[in-house]
C-alpha positions, 0 to 999 in steps of 0.5 A, spaced: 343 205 790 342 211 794 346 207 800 352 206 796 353 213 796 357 217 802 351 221 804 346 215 802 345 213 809 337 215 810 335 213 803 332 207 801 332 208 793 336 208 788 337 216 785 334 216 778 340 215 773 337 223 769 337 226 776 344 224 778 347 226 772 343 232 771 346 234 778 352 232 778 357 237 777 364 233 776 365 234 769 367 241 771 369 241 778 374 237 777 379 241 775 379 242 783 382 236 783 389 239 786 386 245 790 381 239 793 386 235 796 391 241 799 385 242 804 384 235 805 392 235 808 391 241 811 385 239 814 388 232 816 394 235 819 389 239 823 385 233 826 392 229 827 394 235 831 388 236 834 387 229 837 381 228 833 384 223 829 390 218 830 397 221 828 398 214 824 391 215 820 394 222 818 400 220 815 396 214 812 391 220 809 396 224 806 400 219 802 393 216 799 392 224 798 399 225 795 398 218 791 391 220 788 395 226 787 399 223 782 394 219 779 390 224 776 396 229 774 398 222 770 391 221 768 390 215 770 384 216 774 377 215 772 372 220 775 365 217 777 359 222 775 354 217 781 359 220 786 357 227 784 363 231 784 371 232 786 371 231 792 366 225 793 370 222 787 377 223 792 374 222 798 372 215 795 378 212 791 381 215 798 377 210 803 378 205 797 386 206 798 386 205 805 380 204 808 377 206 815 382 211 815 381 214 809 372 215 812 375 219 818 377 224 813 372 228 813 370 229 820 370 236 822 368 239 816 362 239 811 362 239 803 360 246 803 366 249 807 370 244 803 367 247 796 368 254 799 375 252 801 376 248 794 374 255 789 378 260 793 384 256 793 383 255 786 380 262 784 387 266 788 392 262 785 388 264 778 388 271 780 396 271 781 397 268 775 392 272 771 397 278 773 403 276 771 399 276 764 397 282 765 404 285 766 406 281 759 401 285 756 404 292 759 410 290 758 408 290 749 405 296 750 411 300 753 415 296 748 411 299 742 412 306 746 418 306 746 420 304 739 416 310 736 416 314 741 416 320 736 410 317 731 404 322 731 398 320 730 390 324 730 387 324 737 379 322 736 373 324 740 366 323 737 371 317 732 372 325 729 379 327 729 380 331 734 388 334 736 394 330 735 397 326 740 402 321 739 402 314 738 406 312 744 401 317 748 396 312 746 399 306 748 399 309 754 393 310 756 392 302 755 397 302 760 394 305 765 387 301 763 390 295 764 394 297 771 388 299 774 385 292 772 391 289 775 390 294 782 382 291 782 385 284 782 390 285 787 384 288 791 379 283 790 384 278 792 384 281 800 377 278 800 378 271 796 385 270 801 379 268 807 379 261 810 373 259 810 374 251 813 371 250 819 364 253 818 362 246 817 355 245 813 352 252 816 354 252 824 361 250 825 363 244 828 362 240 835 369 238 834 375 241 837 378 244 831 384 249 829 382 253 824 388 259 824 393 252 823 389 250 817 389 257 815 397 258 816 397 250 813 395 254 806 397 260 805 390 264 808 391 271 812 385 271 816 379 267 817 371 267 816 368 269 821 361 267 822 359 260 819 353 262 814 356 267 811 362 263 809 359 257 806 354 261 803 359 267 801 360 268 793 361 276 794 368 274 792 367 270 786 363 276 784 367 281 784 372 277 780 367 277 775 366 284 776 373 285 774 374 281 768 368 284 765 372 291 765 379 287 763 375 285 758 371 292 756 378 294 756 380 289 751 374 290 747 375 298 746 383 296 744 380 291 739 375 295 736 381 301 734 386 296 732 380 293 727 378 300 725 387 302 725 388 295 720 383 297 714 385 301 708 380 307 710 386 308 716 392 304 714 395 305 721 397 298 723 398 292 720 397 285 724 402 280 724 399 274 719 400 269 724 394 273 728 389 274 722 386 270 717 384 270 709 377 270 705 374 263 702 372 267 697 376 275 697 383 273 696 386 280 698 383 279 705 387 280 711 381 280 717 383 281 723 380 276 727 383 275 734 382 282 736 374 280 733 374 274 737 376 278 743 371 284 742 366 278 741 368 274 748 368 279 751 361 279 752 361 272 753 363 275 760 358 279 761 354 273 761 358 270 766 358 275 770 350 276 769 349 269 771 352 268 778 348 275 780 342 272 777 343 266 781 345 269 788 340 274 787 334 270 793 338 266 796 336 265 802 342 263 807 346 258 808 348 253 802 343 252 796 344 247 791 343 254 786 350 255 788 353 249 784 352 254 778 358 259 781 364 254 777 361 254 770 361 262 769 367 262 774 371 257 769 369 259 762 371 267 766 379 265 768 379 261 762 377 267 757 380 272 760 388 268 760 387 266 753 385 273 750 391 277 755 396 272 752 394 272 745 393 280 746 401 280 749 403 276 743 399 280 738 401 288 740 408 285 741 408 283 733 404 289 731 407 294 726 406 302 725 404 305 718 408 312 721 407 316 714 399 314 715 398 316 722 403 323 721 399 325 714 392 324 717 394 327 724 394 333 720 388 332 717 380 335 720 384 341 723 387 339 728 391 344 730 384 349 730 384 348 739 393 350 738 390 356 735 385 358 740 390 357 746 395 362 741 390 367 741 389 367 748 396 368 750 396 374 745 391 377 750 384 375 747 378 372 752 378 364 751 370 364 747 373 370 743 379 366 741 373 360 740 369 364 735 375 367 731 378 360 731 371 356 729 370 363 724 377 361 720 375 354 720 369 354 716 373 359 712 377 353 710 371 348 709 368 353 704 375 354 701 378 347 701 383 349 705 387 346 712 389 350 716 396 350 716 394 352 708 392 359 711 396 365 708 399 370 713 393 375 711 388 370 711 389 369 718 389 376 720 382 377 717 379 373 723 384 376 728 389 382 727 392 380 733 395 374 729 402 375 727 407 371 723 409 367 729 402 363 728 405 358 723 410 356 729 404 353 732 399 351 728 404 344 726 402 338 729 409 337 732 408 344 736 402 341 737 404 335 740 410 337 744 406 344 747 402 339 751 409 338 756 404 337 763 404 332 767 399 326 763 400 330 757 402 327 750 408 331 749 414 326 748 418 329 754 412 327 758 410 320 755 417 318 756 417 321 764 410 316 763 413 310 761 419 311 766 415 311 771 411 305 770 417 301 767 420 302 774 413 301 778 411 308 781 
């Protein structure tokens, strides 16, 4: 029956059976088990302190919370889809543990306060943990820098080879995808790290509460300060969301390069066998299957995050049942983007580099044609005539089946009679590379400048 229920008071009816399951939301909201109850200490301390409820109903409720605690982490607690969610399903094995005590529990504060509570709690211990997975992905990206710090590899543009760069200086743009990714993390955990307690069910509460002592109790440093917007708030929830589909973006760019870089066309990595799988039928087949995985789910991201806009998008104020759909895509978020950071870390960690693959094409498509427009320059010659005199000699070596370091001394002075002998120090791709010194330049001496200063945290 309706009555049997903790808000069943004015009903007269049973809840249908299809109704109460279809609105339920305990089977997924309670991996908040833990959250749920540190704000109910918290909350009951307050009350306790406050004078709302006696001292010795405190210390009954937080050895029950502490004992249901346990229960579930050993998992001898069975949760009740008829109670709806995480926090009826505690509040009532609490009341039935300890008895009248346990009811005065909730006094002050309403499940939509409590819920809010519940998901910034959880979400900001995930946000921390999702950074130090971050820091495990730098870590094996600065490492594979270092150890070939003097790979040289072909820089794309258009998926077209475009000037040399180092392998490391690649890595590094990574690096510094992925520190923006953590910066925006710790950016959106200022507006998580918010107390919303006390807001009640939209109003805030008659009673005399401290909610500055709930929020010193758990960590927050600061407040909510209007109650309808703090209950039906999930800007916070949003923006995580928004972060993690460009994390993901950033991995799915990652993966679809390691996917081209491993197949014989490229030959310039080879994936660790633990992270690829064979053909049932091919037996020569090596598939990288993670980094696929990862440019797949990343669209599964997406979708959450399209999900949760959708659904908030006309909700009148305050709290509406819509906003129950905020845990699921939440969830499936942190869950996605932990397994693919770790399984990422652990692959690029394994990765090795075919560094005869990379030098040979680096010096493929011309590359060092933009070396020869800036030697021309040097020499006197407007920068567009330097282009046309470059893009000239280039079709010259379409036409003759040529490269550009192939050129003889002649033919290079066919195109410009500025050039001289000392244009064959220019046009390698180690020249290249290392003519490239400036600050976020691919030279070596400014790459190792790089990972230096990321290493010690500037």
């Amino acid at each position: 029956m309706s009555k049997d229920k903790l808000w069943g008071g004015r009903f007269t009816q049973p809840t249908d059976k299809f109704v109460e399951e279809f609105t339920a939301s305990i089977q997924f909201d309670k991996r908040l088990y833990h959250q749920d109850i540190r704000g109910s200490i918290a909350h009951a301390r307050m009350l306790g302190k406050q004078g709302i409820i006696p001292l010795e109903d405190v210390e009954k409720i937080v050895h029950g919370l502490q004992a249901i605690l346990g229960q579930i982490e050993a998992g001898d607690f069975d949760f009740s889809i008829s109670l709806e969610d995480i926090h009826m399903n505690i509040e009532a094995r609490l009341s039935a543990a300890i008895g009248e005590a346990g009811k005065r529990l909730h006094t002050g504060r309403s499940r939509n306060d409590q819920v809010a509570l519940d998901i910034r709690l959880y979400l900001r211990d995930e946000i921390v943990e999702i950074s130090t997975y971050l820091d495990l992905l730098i870590d094996a990206l600065l490492d594979q820098a270092e150890a070939n710090i003097h790979v040289i590899m072909p820089g794309f543009t258009h998926l077209q080879t475009a000037q040399p760069i180092l392998f490391s200086h690649h890595m590094m743009a990574y690096v510094e995808m992925f520190k923006r990714d953590k910066a925006r993390l710790e950016d959106c955990l200022k507006r998580v790290d918010v107390l919303p307690l006390g807001a009640g069910a939209l109003a805030g509460t008659t009673f005399p509460i401290d909610r500055e002592y709930v929020a010193e109790q758990l960590d927050f440093p600061a407040i909510t300060r209007n109650s309808l917007d703090a209950v039906s708030d999930r800007d916070f929830a949003l923006e995580f969301l928004s972060d993690a589909a460009i994390l993901m973006m950033h991995l799915s760019r990652f993966s679809e390069e390691l996917i081209l870089w491993s197949t014989s066309s490229f030959q310039f990595i080879e994936l660790s066998d633990g992270f690829c799988t064979g053909s049932s039928i091919m037996p020569q087949k090596k598939n990288p299957d993670v980094p696929e995985l990862v440019r797949g789910k990343t669209g599964r991201v997406y979708g959450n995050l399209m999900a949760l806009l959708t659904t908030m998008k006309s909700l009148p104020l305050a709290y509406n049942k819509d906003m129950q759909e905020d845990k699921e895509p939440l969830f499936d978020t942190i869950d996605t983007v932990k397994g693919s950071l770790k399984i990422f870390a652990d692959m690029i960690r394994e990765m090795r580099v075919n560094e005869p693959s990379m030098r040979r094409a680096a010096g493929l498509g011309f590359s060092t044609a933009t070396d020869v427009a800036d030697y021309l320059v040097r020499k006197g010659l407007p920068f567009r005539d330097a282009h046309e005199a470059v893009g000239k000699a280039v079709a010259y070596c379409v036409e003759k089946r040529k490269d550009i370091p192939e050129l003889s001394l002649a033919e290079w002075q066919h195109f410009s009679p500025i050039i001289g002998d000392d244009i064959f120090d220019c046009i390698t791709v180690e020249a290249s590379v290392n003519a490239r010194s400036m600050t976020g330049g691919t030279a070596r001496s400014s790459v190792e400048t790089e990972i230096l200063r990321v290493r010690e945290g500037k």
